[in-house]
C-alpha positions as CSV (number, residue, x, y, z in Angstrom):
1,X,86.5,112.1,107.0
2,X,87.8,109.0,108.5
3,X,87.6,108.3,113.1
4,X,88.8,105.9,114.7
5,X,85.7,105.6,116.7
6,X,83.7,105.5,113.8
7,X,86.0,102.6,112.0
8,X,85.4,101.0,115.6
9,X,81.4,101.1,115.5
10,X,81.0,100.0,112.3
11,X,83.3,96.9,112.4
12,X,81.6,96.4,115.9
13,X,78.4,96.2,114.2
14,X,78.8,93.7,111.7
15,X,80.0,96.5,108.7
16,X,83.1,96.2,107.2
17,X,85.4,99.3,106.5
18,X,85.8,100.7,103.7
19,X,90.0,100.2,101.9
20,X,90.2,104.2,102.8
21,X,89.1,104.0,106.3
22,X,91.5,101.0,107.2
23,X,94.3,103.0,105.2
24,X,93.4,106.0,107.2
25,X,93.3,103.6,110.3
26,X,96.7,102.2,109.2
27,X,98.3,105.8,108.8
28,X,96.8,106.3,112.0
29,X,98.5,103.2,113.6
30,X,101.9,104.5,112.4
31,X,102.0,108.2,113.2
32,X,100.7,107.9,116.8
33,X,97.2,109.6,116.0
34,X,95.2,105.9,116.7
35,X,95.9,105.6,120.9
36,X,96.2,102.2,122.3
37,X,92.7,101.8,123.4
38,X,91.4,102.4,119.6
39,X,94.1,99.9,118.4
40,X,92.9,97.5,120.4
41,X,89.3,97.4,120.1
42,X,90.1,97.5,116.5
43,X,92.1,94.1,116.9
44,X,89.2,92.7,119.1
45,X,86.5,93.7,117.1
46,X,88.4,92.2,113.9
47,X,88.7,88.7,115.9
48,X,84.9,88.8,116.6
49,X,83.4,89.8,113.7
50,X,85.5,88.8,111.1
51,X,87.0,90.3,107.5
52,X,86.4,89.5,104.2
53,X,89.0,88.5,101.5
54,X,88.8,92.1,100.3
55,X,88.9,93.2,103.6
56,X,92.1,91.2,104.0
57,X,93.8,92.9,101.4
58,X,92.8,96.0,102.1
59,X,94.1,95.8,105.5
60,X,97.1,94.1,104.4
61,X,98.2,96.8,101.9
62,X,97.1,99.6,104.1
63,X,99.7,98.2,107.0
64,X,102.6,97.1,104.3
65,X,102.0,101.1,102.8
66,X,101.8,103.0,106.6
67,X,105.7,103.4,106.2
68,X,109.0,103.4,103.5
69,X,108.3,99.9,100.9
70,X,111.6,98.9,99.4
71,X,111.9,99.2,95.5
72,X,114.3,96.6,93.9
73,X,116.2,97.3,90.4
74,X,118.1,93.9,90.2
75,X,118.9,91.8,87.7
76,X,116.8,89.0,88.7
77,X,113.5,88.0,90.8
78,X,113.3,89.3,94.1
79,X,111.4,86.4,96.5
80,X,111.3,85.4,100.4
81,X,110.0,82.5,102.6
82,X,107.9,82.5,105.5
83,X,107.3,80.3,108.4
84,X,105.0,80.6,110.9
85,X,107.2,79.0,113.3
86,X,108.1,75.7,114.3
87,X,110.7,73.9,116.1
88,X,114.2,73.2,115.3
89,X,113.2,74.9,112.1
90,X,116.0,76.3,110.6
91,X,114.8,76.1,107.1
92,X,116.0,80.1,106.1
93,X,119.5,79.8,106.8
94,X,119.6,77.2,104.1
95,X,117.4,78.3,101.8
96,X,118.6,82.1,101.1
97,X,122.2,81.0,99.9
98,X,120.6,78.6,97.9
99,X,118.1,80.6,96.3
100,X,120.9,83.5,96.2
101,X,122.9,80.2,94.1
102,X,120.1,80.2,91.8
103,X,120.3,83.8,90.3
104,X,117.1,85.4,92.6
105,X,117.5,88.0,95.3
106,X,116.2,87.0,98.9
107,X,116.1,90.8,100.9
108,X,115.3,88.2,104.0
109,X,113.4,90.3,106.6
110,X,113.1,88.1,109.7
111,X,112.0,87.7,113.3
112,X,112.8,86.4,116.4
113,X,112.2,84.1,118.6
114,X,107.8,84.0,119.4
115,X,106.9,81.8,122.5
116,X,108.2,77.9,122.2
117,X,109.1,79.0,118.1
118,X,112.4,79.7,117.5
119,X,113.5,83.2,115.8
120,X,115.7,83.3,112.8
121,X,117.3,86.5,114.1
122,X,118.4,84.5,117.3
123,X,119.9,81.7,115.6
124,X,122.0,84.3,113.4
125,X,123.2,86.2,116.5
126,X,124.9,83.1,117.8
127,X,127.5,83.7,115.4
128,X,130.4,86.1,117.2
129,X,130.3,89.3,115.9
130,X,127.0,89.1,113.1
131,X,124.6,92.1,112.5
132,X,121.0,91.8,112.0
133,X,120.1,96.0,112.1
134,X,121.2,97.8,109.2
135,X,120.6,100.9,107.0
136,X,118.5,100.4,104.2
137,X,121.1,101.5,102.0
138,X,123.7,99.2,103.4
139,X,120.8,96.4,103.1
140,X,120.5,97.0,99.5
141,X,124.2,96.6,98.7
142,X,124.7,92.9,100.7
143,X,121.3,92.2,98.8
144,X,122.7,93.1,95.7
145,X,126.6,92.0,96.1
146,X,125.8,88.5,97.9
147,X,122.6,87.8,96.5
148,X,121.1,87.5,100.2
149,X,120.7,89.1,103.3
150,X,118.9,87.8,106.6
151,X,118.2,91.4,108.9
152,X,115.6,92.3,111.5
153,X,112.6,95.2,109.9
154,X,113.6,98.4,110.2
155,X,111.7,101.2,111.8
156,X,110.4,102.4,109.0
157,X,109.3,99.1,107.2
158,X,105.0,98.4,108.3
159,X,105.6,100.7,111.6
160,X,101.3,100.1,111.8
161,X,102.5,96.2,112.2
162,X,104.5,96.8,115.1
163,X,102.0,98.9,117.1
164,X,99.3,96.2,116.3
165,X,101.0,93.7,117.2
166,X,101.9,95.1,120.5
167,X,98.4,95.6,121.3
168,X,97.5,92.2,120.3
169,X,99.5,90.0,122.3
170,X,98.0,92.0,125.6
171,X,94.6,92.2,124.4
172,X,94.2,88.5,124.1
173,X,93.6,88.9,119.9
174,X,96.6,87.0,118.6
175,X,95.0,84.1,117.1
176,X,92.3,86.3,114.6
177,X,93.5,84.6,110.9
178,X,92.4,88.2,109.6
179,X,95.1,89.7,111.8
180,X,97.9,87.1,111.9
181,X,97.8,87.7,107.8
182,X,98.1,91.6,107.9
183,X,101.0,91.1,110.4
184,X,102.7,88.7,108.3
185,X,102.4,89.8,104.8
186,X,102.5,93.5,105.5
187,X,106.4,93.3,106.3
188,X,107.4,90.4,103.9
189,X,105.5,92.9,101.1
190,X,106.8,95.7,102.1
191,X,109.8,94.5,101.3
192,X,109.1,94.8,97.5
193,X,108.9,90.9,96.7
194,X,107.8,89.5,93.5
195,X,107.3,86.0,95.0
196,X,106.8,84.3,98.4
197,X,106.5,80.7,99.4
198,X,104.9,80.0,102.6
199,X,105.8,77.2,104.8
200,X,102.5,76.7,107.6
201,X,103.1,74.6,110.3
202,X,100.6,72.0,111.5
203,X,101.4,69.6,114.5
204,X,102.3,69.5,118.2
205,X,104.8,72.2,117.6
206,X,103.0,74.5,115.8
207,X,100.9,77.3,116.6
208,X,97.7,75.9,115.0
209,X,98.2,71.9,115.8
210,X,95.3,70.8,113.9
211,X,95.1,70.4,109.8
212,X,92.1,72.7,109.6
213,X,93.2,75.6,111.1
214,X,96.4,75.1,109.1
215,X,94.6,74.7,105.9
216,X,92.3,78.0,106.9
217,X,95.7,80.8,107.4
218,X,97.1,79.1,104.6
219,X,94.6,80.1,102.2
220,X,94.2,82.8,103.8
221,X,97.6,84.1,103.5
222,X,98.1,83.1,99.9
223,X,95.1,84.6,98.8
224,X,95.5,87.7,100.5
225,X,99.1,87.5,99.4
226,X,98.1,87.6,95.4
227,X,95.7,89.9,96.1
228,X,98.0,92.5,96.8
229,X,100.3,91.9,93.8
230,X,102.6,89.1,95.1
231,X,102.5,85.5,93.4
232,X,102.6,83.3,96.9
233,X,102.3,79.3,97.3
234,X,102.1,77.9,100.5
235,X,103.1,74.3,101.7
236,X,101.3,72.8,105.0
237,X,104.0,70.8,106.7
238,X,104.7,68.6,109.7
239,X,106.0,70.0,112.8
240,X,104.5,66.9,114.8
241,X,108.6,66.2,115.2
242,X,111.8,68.8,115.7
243,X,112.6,69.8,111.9
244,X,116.6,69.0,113.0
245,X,117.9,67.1,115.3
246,X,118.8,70.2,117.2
247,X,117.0,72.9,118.8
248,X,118.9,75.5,120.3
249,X,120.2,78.9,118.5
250,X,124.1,78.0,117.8
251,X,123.1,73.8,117.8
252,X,120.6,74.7,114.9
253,X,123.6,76.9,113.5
254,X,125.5,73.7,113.6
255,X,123.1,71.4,112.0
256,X,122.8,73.8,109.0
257,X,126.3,74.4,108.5
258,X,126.9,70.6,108.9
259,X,124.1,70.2,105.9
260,X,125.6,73.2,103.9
261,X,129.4,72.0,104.2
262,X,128.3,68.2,103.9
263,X,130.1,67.2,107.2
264,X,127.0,66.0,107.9
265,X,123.3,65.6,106.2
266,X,120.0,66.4,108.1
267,X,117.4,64.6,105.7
268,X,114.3,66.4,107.0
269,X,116.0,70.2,107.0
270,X,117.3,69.5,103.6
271,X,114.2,67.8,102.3
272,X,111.9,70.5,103.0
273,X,114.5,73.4,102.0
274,X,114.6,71.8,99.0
275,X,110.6,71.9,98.7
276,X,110.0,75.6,99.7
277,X,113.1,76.4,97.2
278,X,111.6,74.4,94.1
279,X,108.0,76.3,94.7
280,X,109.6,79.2,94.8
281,X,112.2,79.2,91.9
282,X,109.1,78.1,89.9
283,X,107.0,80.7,91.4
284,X,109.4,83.6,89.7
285,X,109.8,81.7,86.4
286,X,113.7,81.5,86.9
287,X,112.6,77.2,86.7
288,X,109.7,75.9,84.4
289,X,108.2,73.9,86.8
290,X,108.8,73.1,91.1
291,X,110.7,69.7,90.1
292,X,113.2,72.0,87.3
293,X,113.2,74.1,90.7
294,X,114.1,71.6,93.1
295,X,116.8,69.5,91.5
296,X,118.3,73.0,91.1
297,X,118.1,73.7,95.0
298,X,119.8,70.4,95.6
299,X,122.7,70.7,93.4
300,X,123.1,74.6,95.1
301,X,123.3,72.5,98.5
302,X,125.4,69.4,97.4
303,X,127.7,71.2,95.0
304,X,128.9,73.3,98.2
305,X,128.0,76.2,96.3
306,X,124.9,77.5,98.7
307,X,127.6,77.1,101.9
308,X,130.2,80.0,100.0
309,X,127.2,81.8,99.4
310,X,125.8,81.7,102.9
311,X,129.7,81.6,104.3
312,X,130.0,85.2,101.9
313,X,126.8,86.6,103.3
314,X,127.6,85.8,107.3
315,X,130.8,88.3,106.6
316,X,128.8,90.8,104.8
317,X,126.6,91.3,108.0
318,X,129.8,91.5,110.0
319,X,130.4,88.0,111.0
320,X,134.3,86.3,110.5
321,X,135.3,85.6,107.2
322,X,136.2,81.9,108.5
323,X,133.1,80.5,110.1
324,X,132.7,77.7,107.2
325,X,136.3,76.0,108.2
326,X,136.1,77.2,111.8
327,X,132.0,77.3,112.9
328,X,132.8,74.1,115.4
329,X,135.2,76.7,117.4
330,X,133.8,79.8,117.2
331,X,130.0,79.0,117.8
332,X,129.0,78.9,121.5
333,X,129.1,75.6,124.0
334,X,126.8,75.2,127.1
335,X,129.3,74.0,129.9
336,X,127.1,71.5,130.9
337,X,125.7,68.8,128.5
338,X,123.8,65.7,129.7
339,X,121.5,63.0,128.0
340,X,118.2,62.7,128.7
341,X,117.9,58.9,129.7
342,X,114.9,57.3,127.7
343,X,112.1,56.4,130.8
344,X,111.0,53.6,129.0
345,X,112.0,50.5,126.8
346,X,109.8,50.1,123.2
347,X,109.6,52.0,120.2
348,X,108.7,56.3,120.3
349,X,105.7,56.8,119.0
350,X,105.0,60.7,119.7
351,X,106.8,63.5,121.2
352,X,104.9,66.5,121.6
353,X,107.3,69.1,120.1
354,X,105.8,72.0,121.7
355,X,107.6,70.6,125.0
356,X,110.7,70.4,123.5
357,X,110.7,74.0,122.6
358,X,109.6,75.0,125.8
359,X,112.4,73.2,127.5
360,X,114.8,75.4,125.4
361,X,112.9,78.5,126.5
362,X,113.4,77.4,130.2
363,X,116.9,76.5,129.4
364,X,117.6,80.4,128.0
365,X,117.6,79.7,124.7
366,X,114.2,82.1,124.3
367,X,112.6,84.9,126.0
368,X,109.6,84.1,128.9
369,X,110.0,88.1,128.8
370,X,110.2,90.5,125.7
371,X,113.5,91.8,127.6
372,X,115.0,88.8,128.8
373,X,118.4,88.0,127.3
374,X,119.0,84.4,124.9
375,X,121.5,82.4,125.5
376,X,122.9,81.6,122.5
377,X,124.4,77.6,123.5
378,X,121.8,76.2,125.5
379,X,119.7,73.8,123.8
380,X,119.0,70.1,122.6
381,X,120.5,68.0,120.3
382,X,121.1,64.2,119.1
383,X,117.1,64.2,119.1
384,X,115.4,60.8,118.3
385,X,112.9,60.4,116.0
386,X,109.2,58.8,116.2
387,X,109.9,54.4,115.4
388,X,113.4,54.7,117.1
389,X,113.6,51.9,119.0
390,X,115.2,52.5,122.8
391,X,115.9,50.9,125.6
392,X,115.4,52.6,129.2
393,X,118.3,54.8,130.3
394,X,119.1,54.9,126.3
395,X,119.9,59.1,125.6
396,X,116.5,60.4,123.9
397,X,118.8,63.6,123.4
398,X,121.7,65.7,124.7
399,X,120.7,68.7,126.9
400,X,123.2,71.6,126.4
401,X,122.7,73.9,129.9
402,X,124.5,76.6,131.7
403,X,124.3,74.6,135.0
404,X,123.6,70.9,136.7
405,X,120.1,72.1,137.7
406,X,118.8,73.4,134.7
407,X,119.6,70.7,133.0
408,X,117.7,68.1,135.0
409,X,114.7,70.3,135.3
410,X,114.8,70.2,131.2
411,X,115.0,66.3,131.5
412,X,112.4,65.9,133.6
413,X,110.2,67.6,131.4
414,X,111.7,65.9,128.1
415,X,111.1,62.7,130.0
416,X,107.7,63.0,129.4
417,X,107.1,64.7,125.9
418,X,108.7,61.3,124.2
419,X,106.0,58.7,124.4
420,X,105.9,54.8,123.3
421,X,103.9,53.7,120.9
422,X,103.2,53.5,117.5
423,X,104.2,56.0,115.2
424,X,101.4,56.7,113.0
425,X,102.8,57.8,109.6
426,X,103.3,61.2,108.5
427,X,104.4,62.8,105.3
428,X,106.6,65.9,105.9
429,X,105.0,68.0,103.1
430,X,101.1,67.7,103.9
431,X,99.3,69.8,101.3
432,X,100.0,72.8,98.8
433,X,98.2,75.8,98.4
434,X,98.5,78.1,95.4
């Protein structure tokens, strides 16, 4: 019979588990029988000594199987996306009306926000009145009637997930690839996908800045992600720049209903929403091939057709019925916005992105505590690109604050993530891995 401690010792000594002990250690995990100090030495003792790709898997569909997995009987694919999280990344809210547009079935099981990352549950609850917690039956029917549905996990959806990941972030084990893949895979699986395209950010912004570590989780992830019965791509892209010209929960609201409604485009948002789409259309077979699948994607957003969707979805999950003819109104405004004066005259070369996510934090817009509250209108917006050319005291950005002081604090620290130079040049989609 399976221990904890014994599960422990062997993984501390170099052996790797067996796929019943780490189901039993899963199970464990979930009802309570695994105490907090056996959870994490397991976490640290995975970070030290390492898994293999079975190992992976096995891990993976042990946490995804601890609680209730969702069983689909639609009349179409059932797929998802996943980010690890960037900045002004707002790629979701785009993507599942357009994939709902499409004929495929995005049961969208999202997060919030995670240290300078934004969360697509926060962005959502900028709109007045919108649910994110729901019954699973009530789930299936928005999944079913609009096609999509963006919600938080329920209780019972990887409940081994949320008591490892709890230890980890205190136990100093966050960054273990091994464990970042169970976390990640065991809830999008357990949502009963039959596709998943991954979208792994690499640059300032991201959590792994540098190409290799990108390139290492997203095989990773993919590899583990087949091997426990789900067809997965992943795409490496740039996050050494905002993805929008926003960041911000409702100002990232704004951007995307600007794209979706055509008031206004945003080339990089709608660029790679129409790469992760294409993949993932292919992926399912509803397209041939990812081009079929992304000339698809783009007449979903430029035919207006992916806006009714998303417009039909926001009211399913209780938001107003108007919000595509009435989102400039009824979305939140800072009282105090103020551009951050350029502090030099030349062309931007850099911006290190994780600052400018950070000065949202500090502004409200994300939690320095799990219990602190987000405010939903602070943020930054009008954001200049790397090879813009300014002049000093030229706006690099508009701060959106609740007060005069908050918002030069931000500036002061936006002053000096924009930097001159030159821009070396970057592609937007780095690499694909399948």
């Amino acid at each position: 019979m399976s221990s904890a401690r014994a599960i422990i010792a062997a993984l501390r000594d170099g052996a790797e588990p067996s796929p019943e002990d780490l189901r039993w250690f899963a199970a464990g995990l979930a009802s309570g029988a695994v105490s907090d100090a056996q959870a994490g030495a397991f976490a640290m003792a995975v970070l030290l000594r390492g898994l293999s790709e079975g190992g992976r898997v096995a891990l993976t569909s042990a946490m995804r199987d601890s609680g209730s997995a969702l069983r689909w009987d639609l009349p179409g694919p059932v797929v998802d996306k996943h980010s690890t999280g960037g900045v002004g990344d707002v790629v979701s809210l785009a993507l599942a009306p357009a994939l709902a547009d499409c004929g495929v079935y995005v049961p969208m099981i999202s997060g919030r926000g995670l240290g300078h990352t934004g969360g697509t549950l926060d962005k959502l609850e900028a709109i007045p009145g919108l649910r994110v917690n729901f019954e699973q039956a009530e789930f299936r029917a928005i999944v079913a009637r609009e096609g999509a549905a963006i919600v938080a996990a329920s209780r019972d959806l990887a409940p081994a997930d949320r008591r490892l990941y709890a230890v980890r972030d205190v136990t100093a084990t966050v960054e273990s690839i091994d464990l970042i893949t169970a976390s990640i895979l065991s809830k999008k699986l357990a949502a009963g996908l039959e596709a998943l395209v991954l979208d792994v950010k690499c640059g300032s912004g991201a959590f792994l800045p540098d190409a290799a570590s990108a390139q290492a989780l997203a095989r990773a992830l993919v590899e583990t992600s087949k091997g426990a019965g789900c067809a997965t791509v992943a795409l490496i892209t740039d996050m050494d720049q905002p993805l929008c010209r926003s960041a911000g929960n409702a100002l990232e609201v704004i951007e995307t209903l600007d794209l979706l409604t055509g008031a206004e485009d945003s080339a990089r948002l709608r660029e790679l929403t129409i790469a992760l789409g294409g993949e993932l259309l292919a992926l399912c077979g509803a397209e041939g091939s990812p081009a079929a699948g992304r000339a698809r994607i783009s007449e979903a957003l430029s035919s207006g057709r992916a806006a009714e969707r998303f417009g039909r979805m926001i009211a399913a999950q209780g938001g107003p019925s108007d919000l595509l003819a009435r989102y400039g109104d009824l979305l939140p405004k800072a009282p105090v916005v103020l551009h951050c004066p350029a502090p030099f005259s030349g062309r931007i070369g850099a911006i290190n992105t994780r600052e400018l996510g950070e000065a949202v934090v500090h502004l409200g817009g994300g939690r320095l505590r799990e219990s602190d509250a987000v405010n939903p209108a602070v943020g930054l917006s009008a954001l200049l690109a790397p090879g813009t050319e300014v002049r000093a005291g030229d706006p690099l950005c508009r701060v959106h604050a609740e007060d005069e002081a908050a918002a030069h604090t931000a500036i002061a620290r936006l002053q000096n993530a924009f930097r001159e130079g030159t821009p070396a040049p970057v592609k937007l989609v780095q690499d694909r891995v399948s």
